[in-house]
N, C-alpha and C positions, 0 to 999 in steps of 0.2 A: 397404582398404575405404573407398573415399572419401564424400563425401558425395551422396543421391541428388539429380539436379535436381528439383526442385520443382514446373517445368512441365510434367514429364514423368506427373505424376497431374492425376487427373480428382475435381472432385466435381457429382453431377447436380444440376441445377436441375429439381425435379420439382411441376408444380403440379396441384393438385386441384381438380375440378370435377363436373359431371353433368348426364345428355343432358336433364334438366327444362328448360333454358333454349335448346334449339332451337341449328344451325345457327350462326347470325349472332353471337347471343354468344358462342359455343365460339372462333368465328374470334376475336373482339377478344381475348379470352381467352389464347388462342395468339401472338397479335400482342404482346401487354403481357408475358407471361410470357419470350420470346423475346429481347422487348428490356430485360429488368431481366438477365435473365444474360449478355447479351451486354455489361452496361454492368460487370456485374462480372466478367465474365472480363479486361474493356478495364482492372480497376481497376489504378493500380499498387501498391495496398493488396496486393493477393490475390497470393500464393504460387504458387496451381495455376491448373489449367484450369476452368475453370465451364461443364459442357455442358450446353447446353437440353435436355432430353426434354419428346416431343410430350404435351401434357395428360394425363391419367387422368382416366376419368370411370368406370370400374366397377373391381366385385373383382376381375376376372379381368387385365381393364390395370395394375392395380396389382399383384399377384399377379406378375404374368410380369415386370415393372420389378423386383422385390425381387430377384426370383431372380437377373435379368441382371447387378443390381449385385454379388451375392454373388460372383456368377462370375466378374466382370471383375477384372482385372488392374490396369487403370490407373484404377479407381474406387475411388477410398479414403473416401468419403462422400458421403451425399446432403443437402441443403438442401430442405426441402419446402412449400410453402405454396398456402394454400386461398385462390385470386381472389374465385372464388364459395362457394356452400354446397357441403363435400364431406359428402354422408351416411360417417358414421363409422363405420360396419358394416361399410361394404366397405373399409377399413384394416385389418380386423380380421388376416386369413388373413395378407395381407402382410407386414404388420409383427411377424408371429410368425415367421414367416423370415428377417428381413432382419437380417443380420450387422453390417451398416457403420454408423459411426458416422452418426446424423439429428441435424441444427441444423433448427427451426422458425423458419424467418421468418415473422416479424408483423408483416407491411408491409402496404401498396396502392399501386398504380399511382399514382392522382394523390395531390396530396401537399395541395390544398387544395380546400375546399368548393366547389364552382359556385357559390354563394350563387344568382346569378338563374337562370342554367339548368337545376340540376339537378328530375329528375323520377322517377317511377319505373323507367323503364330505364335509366336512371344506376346507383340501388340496387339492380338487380338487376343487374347488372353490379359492381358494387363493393362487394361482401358478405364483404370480410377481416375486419372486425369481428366479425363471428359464425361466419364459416367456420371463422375461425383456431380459436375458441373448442369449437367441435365438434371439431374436429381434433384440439387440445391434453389434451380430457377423454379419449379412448379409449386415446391415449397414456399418461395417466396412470391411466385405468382400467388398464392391461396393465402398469403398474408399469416403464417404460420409460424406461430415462437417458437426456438429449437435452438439448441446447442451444438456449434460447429465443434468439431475437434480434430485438428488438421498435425499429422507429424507420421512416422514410421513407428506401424503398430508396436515394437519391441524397447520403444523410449522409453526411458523411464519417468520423465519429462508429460509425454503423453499418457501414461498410469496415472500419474497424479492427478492430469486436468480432468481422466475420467472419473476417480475416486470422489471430485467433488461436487460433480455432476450427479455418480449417484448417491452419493450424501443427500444432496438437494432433493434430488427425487424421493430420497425416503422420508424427508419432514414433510415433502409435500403431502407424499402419501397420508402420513400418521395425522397429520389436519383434516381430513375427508370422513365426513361424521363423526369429528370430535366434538367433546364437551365440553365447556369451561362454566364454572359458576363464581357468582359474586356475592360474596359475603357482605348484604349492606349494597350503597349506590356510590356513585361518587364522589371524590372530593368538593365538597361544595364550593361554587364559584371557579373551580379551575378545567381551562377551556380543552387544550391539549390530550389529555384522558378520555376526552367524552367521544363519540364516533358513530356509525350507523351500525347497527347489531346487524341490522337486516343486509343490509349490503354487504356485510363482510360475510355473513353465510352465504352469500350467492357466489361472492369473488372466492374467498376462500377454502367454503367447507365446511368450516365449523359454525358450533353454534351456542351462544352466551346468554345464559339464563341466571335471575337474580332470586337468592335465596335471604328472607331476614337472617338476622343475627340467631334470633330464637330459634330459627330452626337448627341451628349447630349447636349451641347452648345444651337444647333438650339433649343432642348424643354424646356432647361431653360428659354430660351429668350422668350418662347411664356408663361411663367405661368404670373399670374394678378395680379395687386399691391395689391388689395385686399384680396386673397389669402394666399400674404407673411403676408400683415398685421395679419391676424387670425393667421398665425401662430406663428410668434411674439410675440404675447397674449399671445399662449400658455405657449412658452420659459418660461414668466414673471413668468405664473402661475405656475412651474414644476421645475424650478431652481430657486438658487440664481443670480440672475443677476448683472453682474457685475456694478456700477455704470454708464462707459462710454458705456454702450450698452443699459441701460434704455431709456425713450424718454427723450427728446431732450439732450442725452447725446453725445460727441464729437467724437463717434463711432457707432451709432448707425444704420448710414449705412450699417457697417460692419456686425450686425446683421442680414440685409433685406436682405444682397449677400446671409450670409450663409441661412438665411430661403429660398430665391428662389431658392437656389442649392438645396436644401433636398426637394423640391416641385419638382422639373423637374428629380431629379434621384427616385424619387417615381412612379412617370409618367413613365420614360421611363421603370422601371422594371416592372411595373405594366401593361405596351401595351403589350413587349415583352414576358410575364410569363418567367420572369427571378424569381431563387431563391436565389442569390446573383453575385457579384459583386466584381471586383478587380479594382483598380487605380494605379498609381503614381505618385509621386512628381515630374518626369521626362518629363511628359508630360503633362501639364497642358492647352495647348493651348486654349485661350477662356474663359478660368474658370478665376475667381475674384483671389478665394484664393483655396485654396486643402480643398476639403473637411474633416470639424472636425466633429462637431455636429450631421451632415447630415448624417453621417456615423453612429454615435455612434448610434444616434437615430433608424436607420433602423436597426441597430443588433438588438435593446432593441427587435422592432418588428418581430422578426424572421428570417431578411435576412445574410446571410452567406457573409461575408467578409473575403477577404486576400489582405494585403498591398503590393507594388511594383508588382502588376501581378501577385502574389501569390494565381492562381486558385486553386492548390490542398489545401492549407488551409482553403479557403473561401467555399467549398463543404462539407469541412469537419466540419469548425463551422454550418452552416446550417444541419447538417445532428446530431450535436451533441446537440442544442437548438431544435430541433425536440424529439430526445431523453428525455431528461429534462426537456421537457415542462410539466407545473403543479406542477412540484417539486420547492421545496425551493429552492434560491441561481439564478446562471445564467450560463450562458456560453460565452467565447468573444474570441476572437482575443486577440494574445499575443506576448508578446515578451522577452526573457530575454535579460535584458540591459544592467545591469553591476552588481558588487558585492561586498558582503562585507567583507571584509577577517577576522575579529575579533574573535581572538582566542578561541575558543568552544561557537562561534556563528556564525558561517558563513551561512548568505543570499545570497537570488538574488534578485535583482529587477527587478521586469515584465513591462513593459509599453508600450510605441511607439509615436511616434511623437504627435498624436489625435486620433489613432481611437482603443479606449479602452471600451465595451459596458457597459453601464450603470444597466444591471442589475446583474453586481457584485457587485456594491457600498455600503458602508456601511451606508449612509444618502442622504443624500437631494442634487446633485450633485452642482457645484457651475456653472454660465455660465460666462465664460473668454475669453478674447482677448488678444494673446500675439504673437512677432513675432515668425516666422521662419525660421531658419537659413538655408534652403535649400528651391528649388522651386520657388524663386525668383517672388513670386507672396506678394498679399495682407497680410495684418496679418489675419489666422484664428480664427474663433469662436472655442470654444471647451468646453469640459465638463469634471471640473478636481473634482476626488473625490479620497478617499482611498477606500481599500477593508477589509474587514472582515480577522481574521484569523478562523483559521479551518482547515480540512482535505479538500482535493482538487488536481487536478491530471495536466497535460499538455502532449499532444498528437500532435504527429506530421506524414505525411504520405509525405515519400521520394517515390522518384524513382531511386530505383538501376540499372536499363538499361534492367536488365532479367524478373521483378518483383518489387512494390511500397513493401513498409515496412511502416509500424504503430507502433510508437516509441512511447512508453508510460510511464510516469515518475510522481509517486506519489508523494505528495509531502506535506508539512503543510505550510499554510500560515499563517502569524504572521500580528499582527496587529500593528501596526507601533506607536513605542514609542515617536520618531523625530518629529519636525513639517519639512515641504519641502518648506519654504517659494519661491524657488526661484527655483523650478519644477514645471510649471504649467502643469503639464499633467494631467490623471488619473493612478494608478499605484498600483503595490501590493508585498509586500515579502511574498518568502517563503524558505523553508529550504526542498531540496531537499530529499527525502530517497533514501537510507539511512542515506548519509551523503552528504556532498557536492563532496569530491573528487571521492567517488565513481561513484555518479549519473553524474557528470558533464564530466568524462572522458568516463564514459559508454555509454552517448549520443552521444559523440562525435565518440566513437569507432563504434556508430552501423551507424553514419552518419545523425542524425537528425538536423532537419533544425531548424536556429533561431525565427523562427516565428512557434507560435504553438496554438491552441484551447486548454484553460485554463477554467477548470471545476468546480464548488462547488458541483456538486450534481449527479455526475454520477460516478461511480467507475471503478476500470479498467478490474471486470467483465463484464460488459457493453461491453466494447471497446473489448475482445477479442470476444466476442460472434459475436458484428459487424464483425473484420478481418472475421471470421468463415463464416460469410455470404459473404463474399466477395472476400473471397480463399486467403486471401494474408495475409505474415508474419507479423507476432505482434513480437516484443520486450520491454518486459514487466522490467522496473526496481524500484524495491520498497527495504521495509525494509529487506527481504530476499536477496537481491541480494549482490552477490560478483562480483569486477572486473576479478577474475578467472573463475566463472560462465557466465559470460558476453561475455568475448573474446572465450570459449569455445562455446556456445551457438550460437556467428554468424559464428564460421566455421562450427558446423555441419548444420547452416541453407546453406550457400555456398553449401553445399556438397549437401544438399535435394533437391534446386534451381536448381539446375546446368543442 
């Protein structure tokens, strides 16, 4: 299940107007409208396709546009904005149909006053000030989540807020009759993991179904020695290999289990259109060793993972490397591990037992065999690298019992000064924002889980546009936030939810 092209979706450029203003202005109308989407489809900000549609000037033009979008395949949102006055009434019918995610731009064509020329047919021609404003109240009369996006269409500033907008749109997209399976059940006894399948296919779209161990086993066991072999080769050629996993090195068995586990969990996602995948160390029955490699590799590929049964993470990494895709940096599965208390330097370290994806790495990962002190199986292969530092975030989606929450935690990660001789994992610090006691009691206060999808290149305008698309709370904690702000904040969400 690779990653979808991006240009291969559509989002409409839809603008509002009406037959009040005659002929001539409809035309300039069409003319400006035409050419703001044509300059953002040109953007190299923008992700997708930005397709013009012709004006809407009644309910029934609007009306027939909602449907077409609902219907379309390669329209995964629409951007809509008022040139002129749109009477708001005839939004009404439309927009009680219309499935796909709406961004409101609040722009205008020109971007500065005529100061000497302008006159009345200027202002009547150039009425986003107040159109937009009509627009925006019916919207909000009908209690309708959307993304404002307010600046002079040729900002670059405004490229960007839209670019992550339709990023969003498109992991929303890619969740809508997705599949996720689970190798095995939960981690036993731990609470955070566990969730409503059912509710989250209604909220979300997708839908998470559980396969034994044996059923994967059975397709490991039919892939071909010559198969593992190529892929072996690969390893060679893509990492550093460790000595005893080279050929005829005193491990090198170990290599061929974990290549034919990444060949048969390929397989079986690849029969079932799965778009990611959970495991545990708990239930390994069949399996050599626990998947390291096998894992990291298929995140690098686009598949969504969550460790110990952790379906809402592994939907949520898949739905955030959909996002991300084509941009710098990566996205993966995470975990904060432990920390460093070091007076006006306090870290965290992110990591997990093996399954860390490789497209955060900061070089050429290394390919290692070391035991494992749980799951009582084989020593796994794994891929142990550091990570870059930089601006970068960690996103986590609970379920509170009434409603899921999207705990979001900006953060800067640091490039690691230490060598880890004797951490063979892959792994990354960072220094929470605002600070550490802040961010770390605030997660804890909104109830975020230890395992989270860890970001380089998506921000957490991004991630609140998604919640928007997906009707459920964000809790957002960055450089602004205060723990007074914090614990305020989830009683009035208590109160909202309730």
């Amino acid at each position: 299940m690779s990653l979808p092209n991006l240009k291969s979706f559509e989002v409409w450029f839809v603008t509002g107007s009406q037959h009040l203003y005659g002929p001539e202005t409809l035309l300039q109308v069409a003319e400006h409208s035409e050419k703001i989407a044509s300059t953002l489809d040109k953007s190299k900000k923008n992700p997708l396709r930005v397709v013009f549609k012709p004006v809407v000037k009644s309910p029934e033009e609007i009306h027939q546009l909602c449907a077409e979008a609902n219907a379309s395949k390669t329209c995964i949102g629409i951007i809509a904005w008022m040139h002129t006055f749109s009477p708001a009434k005839m939004w009404i019918n439309g927009l009680k149909i219309l499935q796909k995610p709406l961004c409101h731009l609040h722009t205008q064509f020109n971007r500065d006053i005529p100061w000497g020329k302008i006159d009345m047919d200027f202002m009547n021609l150039n009425q986003s000030a107040h159109g937009d404003r009509e627009f925006g109240f019916i919207m909000s009369r009908m209690r309708i989540d959307r993304k404002v996006v307010t600046g002079h269409w040729q900002d670059p500033a405004l490229h960007e807020e839209l670019n992550m907008w339709c990023r969003a749109a498109a992991g929303w997209n890619d969740l809508q009759g997705a599949n996720f399976v689970r190798f095995g059940d939960n981690m036993r006894q731990v609470a955070v993991t566990e969730g409503d399948k059912v509710e989250a296919q209604i909220k979300f779209g997708y839908s998470v179904n559980t396969h034994g161990v044996g059923d994967l086993v059975a397709v490991i066991n039919k892939i071909k020695d010559s198969q593992v072999e190529d892929l072996c080769a690969v390893y060679e050629k893509e990492y550093k290999l460790a000595a005893a996993l080279k050929k005829n090195g005193k491990q090198r068995q170990s290599l061929k289990d974990a290549a034919k586990i990444e060949l048969g969990i390929r397989k079986f996602l690849e029969d079932g259109n799965y778009k990611g995948y959970t495991d545990t160390f708990e239930d390994l029955h069949g399996l050599i060793q626990l998947p390291g490699i096998a894992t990291q590799r298929l995140m690098a590929d686009g598949y969504g993972f969550g460790g110990e049964g952790d379906w809402k993470t592994a939907a949520l990494v898949r739905a955030m490397k959909v996002m991300g895709h084509g941009l710098p940096g990566g996205n993966s599965f995470m975990e904060d591990y432990t920390y460093h208390f070091e007076p006006g330097n306090n870290m965290v370290l992110g990591s997990h037992m093996l399954e860390i994806c490789p497209s955060i790495a900061n070089a050429k990962p290394s390919c290692e065999i070391h035991p494992l002190g749980i799951g009582g199986k084989a020593d796994p292969v794994r891929l142990v690298f550091n990570v870059n530092g930089g601006a970068a975030l960690n996103a986590s989606i609970v379920d509170m019992g009434n409603r899921f929450r999207l705990i979001v935690n900006e953060v800067q990660a640091v490039k690691p000064k230490q060598a880890l001789p004797k951490l063979p994992v892959a792994r990354v610090l960072w220094k929470p924002l605002p600070d550490m006691q802040t961010a770390c009691s605030g997660w804890i206060l909104a109830g975020g889980a230890h395992h989270t999808a860890y970001s380089q290149n998506l921000n957490s305008d991004c991630l609140q546009s998604f919640a928007e698309m997906a009707k459920i709370e964000m809790v957002l904690i960055n450089k602004h936030s205060s723990l007074y702000g914090i614990k305020n904040e989830l009683r009035w969400n208590e109160v909202y939810y309730r």
